[in-house]
C-alpha positions as CSV (number, residue, x, y, z in Angstrom):
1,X,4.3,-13.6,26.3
2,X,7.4,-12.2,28.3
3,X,10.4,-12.0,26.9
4,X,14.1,-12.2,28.5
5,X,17.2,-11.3,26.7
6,X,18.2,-15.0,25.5
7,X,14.6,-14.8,23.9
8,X,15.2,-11.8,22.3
9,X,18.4,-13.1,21.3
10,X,16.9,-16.3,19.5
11,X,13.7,-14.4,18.1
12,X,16.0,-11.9,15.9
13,X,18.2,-15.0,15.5
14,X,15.3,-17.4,13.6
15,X,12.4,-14.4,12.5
16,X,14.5,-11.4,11.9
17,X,15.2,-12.5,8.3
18,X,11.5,-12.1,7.7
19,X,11.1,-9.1,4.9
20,X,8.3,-6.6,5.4
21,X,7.7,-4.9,2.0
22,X,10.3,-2.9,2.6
23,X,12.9,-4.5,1.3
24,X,15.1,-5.2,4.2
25,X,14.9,-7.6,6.6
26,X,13.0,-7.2,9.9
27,X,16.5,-7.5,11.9
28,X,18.8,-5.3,9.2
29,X,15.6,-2.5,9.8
30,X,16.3,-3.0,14.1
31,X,19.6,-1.8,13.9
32,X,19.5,0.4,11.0
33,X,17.3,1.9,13.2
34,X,19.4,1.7,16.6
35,X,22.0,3.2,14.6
36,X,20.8,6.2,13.4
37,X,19.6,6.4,17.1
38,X,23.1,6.3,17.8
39,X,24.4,8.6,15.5
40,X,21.5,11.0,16.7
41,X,23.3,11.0,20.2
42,X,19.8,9.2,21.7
43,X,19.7,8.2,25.2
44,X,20.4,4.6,25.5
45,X,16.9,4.0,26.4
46,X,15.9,5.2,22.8
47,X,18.6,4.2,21.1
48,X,17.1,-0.1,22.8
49,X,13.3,1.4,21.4
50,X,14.6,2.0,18.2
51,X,16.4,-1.6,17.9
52,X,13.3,-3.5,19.7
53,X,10.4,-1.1,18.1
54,X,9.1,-4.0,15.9
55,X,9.6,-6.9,17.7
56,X,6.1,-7.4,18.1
57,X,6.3,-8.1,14.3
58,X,8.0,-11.2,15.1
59,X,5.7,-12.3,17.3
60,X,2.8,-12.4,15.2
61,X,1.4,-14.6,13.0
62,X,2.4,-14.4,9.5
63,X,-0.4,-13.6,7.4
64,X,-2.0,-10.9,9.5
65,X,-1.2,-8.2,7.6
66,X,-1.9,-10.3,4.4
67,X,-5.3,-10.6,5.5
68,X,-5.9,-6.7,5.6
69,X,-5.9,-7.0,9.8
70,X,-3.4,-4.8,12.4
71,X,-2.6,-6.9,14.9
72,X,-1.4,-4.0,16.8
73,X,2.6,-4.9,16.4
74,X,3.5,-2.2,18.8
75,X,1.3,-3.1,21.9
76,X,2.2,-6.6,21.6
77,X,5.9,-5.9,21.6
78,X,5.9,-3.2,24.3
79,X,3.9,-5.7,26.4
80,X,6.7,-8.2,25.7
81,X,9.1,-6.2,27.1
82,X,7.7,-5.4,30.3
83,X,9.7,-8.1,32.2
84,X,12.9,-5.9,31.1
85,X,12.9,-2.5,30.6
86,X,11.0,0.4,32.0
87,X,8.8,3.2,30.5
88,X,11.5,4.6,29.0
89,X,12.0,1.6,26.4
90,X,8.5,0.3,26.6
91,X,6.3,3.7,25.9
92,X,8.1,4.8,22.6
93,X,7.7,1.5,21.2
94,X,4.3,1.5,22.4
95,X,3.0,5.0,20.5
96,X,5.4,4.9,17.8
97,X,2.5,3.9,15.3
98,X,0.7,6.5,16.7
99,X,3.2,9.2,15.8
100,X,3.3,8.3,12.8
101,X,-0.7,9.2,12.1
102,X,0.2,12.5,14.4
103,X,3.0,13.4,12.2
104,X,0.8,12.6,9.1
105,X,-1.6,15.6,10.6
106,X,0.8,18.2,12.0
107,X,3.9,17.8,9.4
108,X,3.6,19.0,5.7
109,X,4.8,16.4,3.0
110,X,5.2,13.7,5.6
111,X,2.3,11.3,4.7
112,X,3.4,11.6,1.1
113,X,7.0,10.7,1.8
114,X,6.1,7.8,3.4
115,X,6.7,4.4,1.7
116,X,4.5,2.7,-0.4
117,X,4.8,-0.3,2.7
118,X,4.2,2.4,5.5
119,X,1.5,3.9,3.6
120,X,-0.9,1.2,3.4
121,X,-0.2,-0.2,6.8
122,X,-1.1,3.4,8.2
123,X,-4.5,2.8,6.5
124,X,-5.2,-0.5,8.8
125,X,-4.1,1.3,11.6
126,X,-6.5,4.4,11.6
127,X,-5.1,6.8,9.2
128,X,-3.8,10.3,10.6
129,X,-5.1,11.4,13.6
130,X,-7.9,14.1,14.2
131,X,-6.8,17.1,15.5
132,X,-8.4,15.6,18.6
133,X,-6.6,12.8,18.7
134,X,-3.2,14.8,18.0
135,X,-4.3,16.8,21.0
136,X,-4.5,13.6,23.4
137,X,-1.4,12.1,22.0
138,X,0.8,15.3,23.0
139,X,-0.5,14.5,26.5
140,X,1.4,11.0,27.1
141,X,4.8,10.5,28.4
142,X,7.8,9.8,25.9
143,X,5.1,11.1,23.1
144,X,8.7,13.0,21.8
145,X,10.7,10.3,22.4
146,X,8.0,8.2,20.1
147,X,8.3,11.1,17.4
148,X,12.2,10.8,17.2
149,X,11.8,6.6,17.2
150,X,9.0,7.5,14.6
151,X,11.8,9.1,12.4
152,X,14.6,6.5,12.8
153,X,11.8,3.9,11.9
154,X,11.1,5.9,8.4
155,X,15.0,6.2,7.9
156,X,16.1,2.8,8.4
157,X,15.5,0.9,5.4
158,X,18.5,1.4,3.4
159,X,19.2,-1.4,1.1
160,X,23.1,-1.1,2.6
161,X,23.9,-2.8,5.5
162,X,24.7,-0.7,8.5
163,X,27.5,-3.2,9.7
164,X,25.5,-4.0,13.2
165,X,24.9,-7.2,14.9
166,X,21.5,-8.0,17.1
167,X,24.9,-8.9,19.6
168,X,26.1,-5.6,19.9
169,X,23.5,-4.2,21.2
170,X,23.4,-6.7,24.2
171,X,25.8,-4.9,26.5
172,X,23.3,-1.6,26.2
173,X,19.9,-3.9,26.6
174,X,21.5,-5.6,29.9
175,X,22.7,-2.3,31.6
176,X,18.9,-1.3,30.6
177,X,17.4,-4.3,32.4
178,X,19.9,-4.1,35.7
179,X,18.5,-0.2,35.9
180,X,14.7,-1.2,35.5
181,X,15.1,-4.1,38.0
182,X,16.6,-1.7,40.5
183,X,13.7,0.7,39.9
């Protein structure tokens, strides 16, 4: 599946509700984490990975994670997006899971300040990396950019609000989409 903005739009509109064991809602977690993006001073190409990172979440069937399987949210949302944004957008959301299992190797106290959540869902996605695996992941374009998004992800689940509609954002995600379609 392909998504356009009016998709986009409706998908955070009717699925971003959904909790995640977090305790915030999938769409509240989006622009928590645009936010701090934003207040980071993030491209505007990060700052649309960090609101769009888990929309692959909402398009996956419910009770995949219940049933102990990865269904790979990050692939399937960075594939989604491929009709409207470029590398740039698309590659962070793509190895953002795997940052997380680099930074679990290469930074001190990170796995452990994880959340409970984030915790067991690194275990269904391959626990930290191998120091081989670190090694081929410092290798791909926007691996940095993934680290940063990484960050943002762990930050933005504050139980407060951040005072951000899905709508807001729209203005940045169609000036991303005029520049990828002129690319």
């Amino acid at each position: 599946m392909r998504l356009g903005l009016e998709d986009l739009t409706r998908l955070y509109a009717e699925r971003g509700g959904r909790c995640y064991g977090e305790g915030v809602s999938q769409a509240e977690h989006a622009l928590q984490c645009a936010r701090l993006a934003e207040d980071d001073g993030a491209s505007d190409s990060l700052i649309a990975a960090a609101l769009l990172h888990d929309v692959g979440h909402l398009l996956e069937d419910d009770g995949a994670a219940e049933l102990g399987l990865d269904a790979r949210h990050e692939l399937a949302g960075a594939r989604a997006l491929a009709r409207l944004f470029g590398p740039a957008v698309r590659r962070p959301i793509a190895l953002h899971v795997a940052a997380k299992r680099w930074l679990c190797l290469t930074e001190a106290g990170y796995h452990e300040a994880l959340s409970p959540a984030s915790r067991a869902s690194l275990e269904l996605q391959g626990g930290r990396f191998e120091p081989l695996e670190a090694a081929a992941f410092e290798c791909r374009a926007y691996w940095r950019e993934a680290v940063a998004l990484r960050r943002f992800d762990d930050l933005g689940k504050s139980l407060e609000p951040c005072g951000r509609s899905f709508t807001d954002y729209l203005p940045l995600l169609q000036r991303l989409r005029r520049d990828a379609a002129a690319a």
